[in-house]
N, CA, C and O of each residue as an XYZ file, in Angstrom:
372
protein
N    -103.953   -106.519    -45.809
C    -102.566   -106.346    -46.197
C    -101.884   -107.698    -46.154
O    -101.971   -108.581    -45.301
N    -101.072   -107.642    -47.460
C    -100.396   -109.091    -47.023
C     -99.078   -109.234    -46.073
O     -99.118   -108.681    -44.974
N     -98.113   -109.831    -46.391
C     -96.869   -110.096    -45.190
C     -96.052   -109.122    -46.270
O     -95.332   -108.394    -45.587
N     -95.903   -108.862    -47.484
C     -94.966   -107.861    -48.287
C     -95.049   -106.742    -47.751
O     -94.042   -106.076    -47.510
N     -96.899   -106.127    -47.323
C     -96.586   -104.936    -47.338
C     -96.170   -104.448    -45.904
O     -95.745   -103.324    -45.637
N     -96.414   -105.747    -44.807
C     -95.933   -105.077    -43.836
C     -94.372   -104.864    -43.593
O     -93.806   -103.937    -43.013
N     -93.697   -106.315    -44.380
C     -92.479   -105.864    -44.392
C     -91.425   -104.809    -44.792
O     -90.305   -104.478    -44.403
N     -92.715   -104.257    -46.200
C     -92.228   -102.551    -46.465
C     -92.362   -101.761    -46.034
O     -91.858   -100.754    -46.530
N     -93.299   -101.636    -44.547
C     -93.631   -100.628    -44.164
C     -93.091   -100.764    -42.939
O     -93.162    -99.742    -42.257
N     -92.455   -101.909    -42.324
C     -91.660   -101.717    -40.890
C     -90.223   -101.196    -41.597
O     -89.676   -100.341    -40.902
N     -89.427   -101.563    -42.950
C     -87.890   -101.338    -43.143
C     -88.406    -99.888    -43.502
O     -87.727    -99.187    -42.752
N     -89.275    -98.991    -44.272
C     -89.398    -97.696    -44.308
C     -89.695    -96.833    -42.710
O     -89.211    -95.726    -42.470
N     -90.481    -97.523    -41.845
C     -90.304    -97.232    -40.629
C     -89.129    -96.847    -40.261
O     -88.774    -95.677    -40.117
N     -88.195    -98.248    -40.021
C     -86.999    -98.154    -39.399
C     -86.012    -97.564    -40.137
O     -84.924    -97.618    -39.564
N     -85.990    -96.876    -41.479
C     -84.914    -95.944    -42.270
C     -85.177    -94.638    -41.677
O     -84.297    -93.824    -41.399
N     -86.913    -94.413    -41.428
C     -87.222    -93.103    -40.985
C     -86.245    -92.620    -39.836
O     -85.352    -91.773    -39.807
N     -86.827    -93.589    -38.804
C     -86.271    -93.905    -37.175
C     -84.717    -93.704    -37.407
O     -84.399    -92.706    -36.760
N     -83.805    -94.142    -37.946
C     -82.649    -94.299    -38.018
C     -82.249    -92.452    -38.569
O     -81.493    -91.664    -38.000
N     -82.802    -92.302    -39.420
C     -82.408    -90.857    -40.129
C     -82.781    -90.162    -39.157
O     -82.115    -89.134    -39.274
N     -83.421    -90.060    -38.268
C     -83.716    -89.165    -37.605
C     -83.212    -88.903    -36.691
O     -82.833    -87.817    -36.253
N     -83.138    -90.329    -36.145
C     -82.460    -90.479    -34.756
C     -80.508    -89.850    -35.114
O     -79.976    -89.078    -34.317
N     -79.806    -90.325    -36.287
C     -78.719    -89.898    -36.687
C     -78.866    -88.427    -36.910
O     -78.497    -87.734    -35.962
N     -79.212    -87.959    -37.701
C     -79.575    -86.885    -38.059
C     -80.103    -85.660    -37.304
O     -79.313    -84.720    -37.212
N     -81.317    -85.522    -36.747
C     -82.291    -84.515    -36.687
C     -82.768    -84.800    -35.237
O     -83.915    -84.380    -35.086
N     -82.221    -85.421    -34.044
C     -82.770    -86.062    -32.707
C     -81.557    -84.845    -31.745
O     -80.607    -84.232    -32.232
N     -81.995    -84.831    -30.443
C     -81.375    -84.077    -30.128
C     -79.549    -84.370    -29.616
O     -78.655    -83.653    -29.165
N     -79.719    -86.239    -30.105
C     -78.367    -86.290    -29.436
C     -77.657    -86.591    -30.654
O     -76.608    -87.220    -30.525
N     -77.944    -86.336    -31.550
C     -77.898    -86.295    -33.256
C     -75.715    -86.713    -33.455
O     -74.839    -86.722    -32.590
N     -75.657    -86.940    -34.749
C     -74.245    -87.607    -34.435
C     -73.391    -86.515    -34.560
O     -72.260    -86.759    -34.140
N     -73.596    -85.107    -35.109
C     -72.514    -83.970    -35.086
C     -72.260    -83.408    -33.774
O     -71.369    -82.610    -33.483
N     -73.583    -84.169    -32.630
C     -73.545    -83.361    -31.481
C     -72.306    -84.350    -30.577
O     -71.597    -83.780    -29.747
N     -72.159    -85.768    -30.829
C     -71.533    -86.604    -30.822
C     -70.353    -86.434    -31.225
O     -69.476    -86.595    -30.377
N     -70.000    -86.117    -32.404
C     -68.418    -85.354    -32.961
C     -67.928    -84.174    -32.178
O     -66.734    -83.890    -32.079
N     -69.071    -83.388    -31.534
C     -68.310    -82.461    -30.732
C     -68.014    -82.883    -29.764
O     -66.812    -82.938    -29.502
N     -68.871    -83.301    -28.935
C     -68.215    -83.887    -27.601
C     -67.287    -84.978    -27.806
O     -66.642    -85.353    -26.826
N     -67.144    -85.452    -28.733
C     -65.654    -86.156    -28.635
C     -64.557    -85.538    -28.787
O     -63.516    -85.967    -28.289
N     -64.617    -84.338    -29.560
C     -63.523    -83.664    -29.842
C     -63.334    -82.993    -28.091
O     -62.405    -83.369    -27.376
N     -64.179    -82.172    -27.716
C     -64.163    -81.285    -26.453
C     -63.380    -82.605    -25.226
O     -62.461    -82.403    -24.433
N     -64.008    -83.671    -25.424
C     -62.939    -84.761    -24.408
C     -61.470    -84.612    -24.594
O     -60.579    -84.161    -23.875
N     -61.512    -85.371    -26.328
C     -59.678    -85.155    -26.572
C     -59.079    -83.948    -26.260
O     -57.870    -83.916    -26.028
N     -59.831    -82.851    -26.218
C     -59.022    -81.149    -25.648
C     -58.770    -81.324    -24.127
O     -57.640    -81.225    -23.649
N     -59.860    -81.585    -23.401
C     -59.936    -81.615    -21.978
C     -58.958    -82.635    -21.686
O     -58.032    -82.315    -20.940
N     -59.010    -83.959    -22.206
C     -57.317    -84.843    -22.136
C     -56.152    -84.099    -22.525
O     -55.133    -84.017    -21.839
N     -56.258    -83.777    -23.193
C     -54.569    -82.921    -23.317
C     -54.423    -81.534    -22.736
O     -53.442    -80.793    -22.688
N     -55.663    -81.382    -22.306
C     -55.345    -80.062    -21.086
C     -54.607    -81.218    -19.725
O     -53.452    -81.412    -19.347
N     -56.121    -81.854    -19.255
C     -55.431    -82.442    -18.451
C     -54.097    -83.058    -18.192
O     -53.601    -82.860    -17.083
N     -53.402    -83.831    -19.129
C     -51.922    -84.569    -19.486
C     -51.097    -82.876    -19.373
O     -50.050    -82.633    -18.773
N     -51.959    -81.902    -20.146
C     -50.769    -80.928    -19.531
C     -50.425    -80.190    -18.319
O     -49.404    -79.554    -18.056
N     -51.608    -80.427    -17.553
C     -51.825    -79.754    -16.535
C     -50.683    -80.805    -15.238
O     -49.942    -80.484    -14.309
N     -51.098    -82.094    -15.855
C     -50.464    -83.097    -14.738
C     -48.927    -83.046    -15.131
O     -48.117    -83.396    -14.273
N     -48.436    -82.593    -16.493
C     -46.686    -82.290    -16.371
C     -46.491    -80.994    -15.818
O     -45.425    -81.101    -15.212
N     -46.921    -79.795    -15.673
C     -46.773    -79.037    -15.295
C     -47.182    -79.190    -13.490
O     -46.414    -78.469    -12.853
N     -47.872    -79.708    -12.859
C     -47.751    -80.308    -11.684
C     -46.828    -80.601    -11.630
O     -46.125    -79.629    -11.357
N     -46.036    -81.850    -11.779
C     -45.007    -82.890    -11.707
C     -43.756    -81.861    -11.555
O     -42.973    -81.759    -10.611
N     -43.817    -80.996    -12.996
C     -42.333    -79.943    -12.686
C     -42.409    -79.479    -11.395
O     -41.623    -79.818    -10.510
N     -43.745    -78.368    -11.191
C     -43.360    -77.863    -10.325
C     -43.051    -78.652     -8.835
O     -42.177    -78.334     -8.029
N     -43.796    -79.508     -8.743
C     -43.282    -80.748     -7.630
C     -41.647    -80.882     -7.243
O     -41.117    -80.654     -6.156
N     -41.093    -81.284     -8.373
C     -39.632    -81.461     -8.920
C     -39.142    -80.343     -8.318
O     -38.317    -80.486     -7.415
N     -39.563    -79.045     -8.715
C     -38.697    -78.257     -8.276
C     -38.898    -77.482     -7.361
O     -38.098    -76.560     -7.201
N     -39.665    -77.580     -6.767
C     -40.316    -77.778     -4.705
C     -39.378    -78.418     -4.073
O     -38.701    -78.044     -3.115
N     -39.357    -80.161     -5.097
C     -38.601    -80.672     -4.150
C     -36.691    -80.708     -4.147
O     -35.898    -81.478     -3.606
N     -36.559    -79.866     -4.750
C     -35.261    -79.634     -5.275
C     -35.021    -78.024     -4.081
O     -34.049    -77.810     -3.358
N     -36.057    -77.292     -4.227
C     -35.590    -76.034     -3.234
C     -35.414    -76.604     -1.772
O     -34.601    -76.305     -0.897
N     -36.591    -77.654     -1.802
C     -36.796    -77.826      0.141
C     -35.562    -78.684      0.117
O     -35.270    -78.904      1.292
N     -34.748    -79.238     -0.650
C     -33.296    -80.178      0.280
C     -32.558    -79.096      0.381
O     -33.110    -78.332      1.173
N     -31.732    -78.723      0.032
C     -31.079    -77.895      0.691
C     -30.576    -76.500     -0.798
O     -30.492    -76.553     -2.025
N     -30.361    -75.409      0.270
C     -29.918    -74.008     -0.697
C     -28.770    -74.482     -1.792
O     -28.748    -74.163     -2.981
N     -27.735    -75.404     -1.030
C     -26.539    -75.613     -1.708
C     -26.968    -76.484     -3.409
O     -26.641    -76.161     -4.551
N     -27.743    -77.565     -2.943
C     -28.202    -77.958     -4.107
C     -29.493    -77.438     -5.505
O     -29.899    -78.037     -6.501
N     -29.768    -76.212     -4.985
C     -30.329    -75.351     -5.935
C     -29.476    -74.504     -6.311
O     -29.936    -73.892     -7.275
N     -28.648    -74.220     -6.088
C     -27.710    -73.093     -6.178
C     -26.635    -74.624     -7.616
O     -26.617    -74.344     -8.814
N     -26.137    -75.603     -7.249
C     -25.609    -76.837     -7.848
C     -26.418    -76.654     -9.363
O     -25.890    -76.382    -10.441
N     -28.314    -76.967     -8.993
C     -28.605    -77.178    -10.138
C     -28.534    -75.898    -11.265
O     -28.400    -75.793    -12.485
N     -28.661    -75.240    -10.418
C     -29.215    -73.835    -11.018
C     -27.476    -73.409    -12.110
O     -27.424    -72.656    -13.082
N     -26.525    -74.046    -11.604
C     -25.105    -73.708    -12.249
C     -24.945    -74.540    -12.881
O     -24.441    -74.192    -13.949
N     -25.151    -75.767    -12.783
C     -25.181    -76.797    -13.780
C     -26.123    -76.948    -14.918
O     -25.821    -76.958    -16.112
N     -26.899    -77.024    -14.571
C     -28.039    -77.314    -16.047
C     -28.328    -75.840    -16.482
O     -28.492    -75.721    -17.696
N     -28.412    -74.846    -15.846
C     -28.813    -73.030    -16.127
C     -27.621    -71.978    -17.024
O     -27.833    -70.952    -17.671
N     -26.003    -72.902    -16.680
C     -24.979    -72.452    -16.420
C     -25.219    -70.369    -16.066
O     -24.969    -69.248    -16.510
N     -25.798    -71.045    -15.082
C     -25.585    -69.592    -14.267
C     -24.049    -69.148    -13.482
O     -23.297    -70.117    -13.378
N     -23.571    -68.020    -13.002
C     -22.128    -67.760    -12.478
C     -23.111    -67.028    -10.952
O     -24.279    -66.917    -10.578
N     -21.402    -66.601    -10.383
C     -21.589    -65.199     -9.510
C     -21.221    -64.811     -9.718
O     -20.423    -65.244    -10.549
N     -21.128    -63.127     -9.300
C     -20.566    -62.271     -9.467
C     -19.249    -62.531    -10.056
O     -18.957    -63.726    -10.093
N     -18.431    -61.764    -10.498
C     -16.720    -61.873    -10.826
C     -16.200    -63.540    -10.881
O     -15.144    -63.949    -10.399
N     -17.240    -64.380    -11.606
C     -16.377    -65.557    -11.558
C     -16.911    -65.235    -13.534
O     -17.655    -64.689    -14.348
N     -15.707    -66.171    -13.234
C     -15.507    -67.139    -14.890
C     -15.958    -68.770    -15.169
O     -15.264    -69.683    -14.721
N     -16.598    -68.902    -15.578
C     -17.382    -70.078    -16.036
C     -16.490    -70.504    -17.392
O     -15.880    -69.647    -18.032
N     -16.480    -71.912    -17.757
C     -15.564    -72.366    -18.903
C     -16.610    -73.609    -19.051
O     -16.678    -74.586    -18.305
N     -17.272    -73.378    -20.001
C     -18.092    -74.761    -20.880
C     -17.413    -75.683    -22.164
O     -17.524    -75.511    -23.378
N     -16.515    -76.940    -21.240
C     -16.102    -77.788    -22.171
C     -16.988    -78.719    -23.091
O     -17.782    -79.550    -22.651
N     -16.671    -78.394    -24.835
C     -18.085    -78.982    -25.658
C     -17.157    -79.961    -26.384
O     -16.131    -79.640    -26.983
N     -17.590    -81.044    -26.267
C     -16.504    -82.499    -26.936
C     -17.202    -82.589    -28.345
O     -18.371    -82.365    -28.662
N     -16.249    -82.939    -28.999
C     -16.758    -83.276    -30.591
C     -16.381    -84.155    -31.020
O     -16.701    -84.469    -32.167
């Protein structure tokens, strides 16, 4: 054999190797597209899981100071009342 034919027969080698390995191997590249996708889900579970921590943190730490200031937030940002009161929401324009 001369030096041509080995050089045709290592680049047909290595097209094989390559197709296969992309293709038809067990860590093949669609298996690769999934597990990237299944990460980006598990990140935005996680990112949601860690705001939903954080709230409830927030508002742990909003009950444990004191009754008066849950009762504050809860009328302010909720506009919750008591009983027989009247509430008046001034809206500027």
């Amino acid at each position: 054999m001369n030096r041509k034919h080995v050089v045709i027969i290592s680049a047909v080698t290595a097209v094989v190797f390559f197709v296969y390995l992309f293709f038809f191997s067990e860590n093949n590249i669609y298996k690769h597209r999934e597990l990237n996708l299944k990460i980006e889900q598990l990140d935005a579970n996680i990112a949601k899981t860690k705001n939903q921590i954080n709230n409830t943190y927030t508002f742990e730490q909003l009950e444990n100071d004191t009754a008066g200031k849950l009762e504050q937030y809860a009328r302010e940002q909720l506009n919750l009342q008591r009983e027989g009161e009247d509430v008046y929401l001034v809206v500027y324009e």
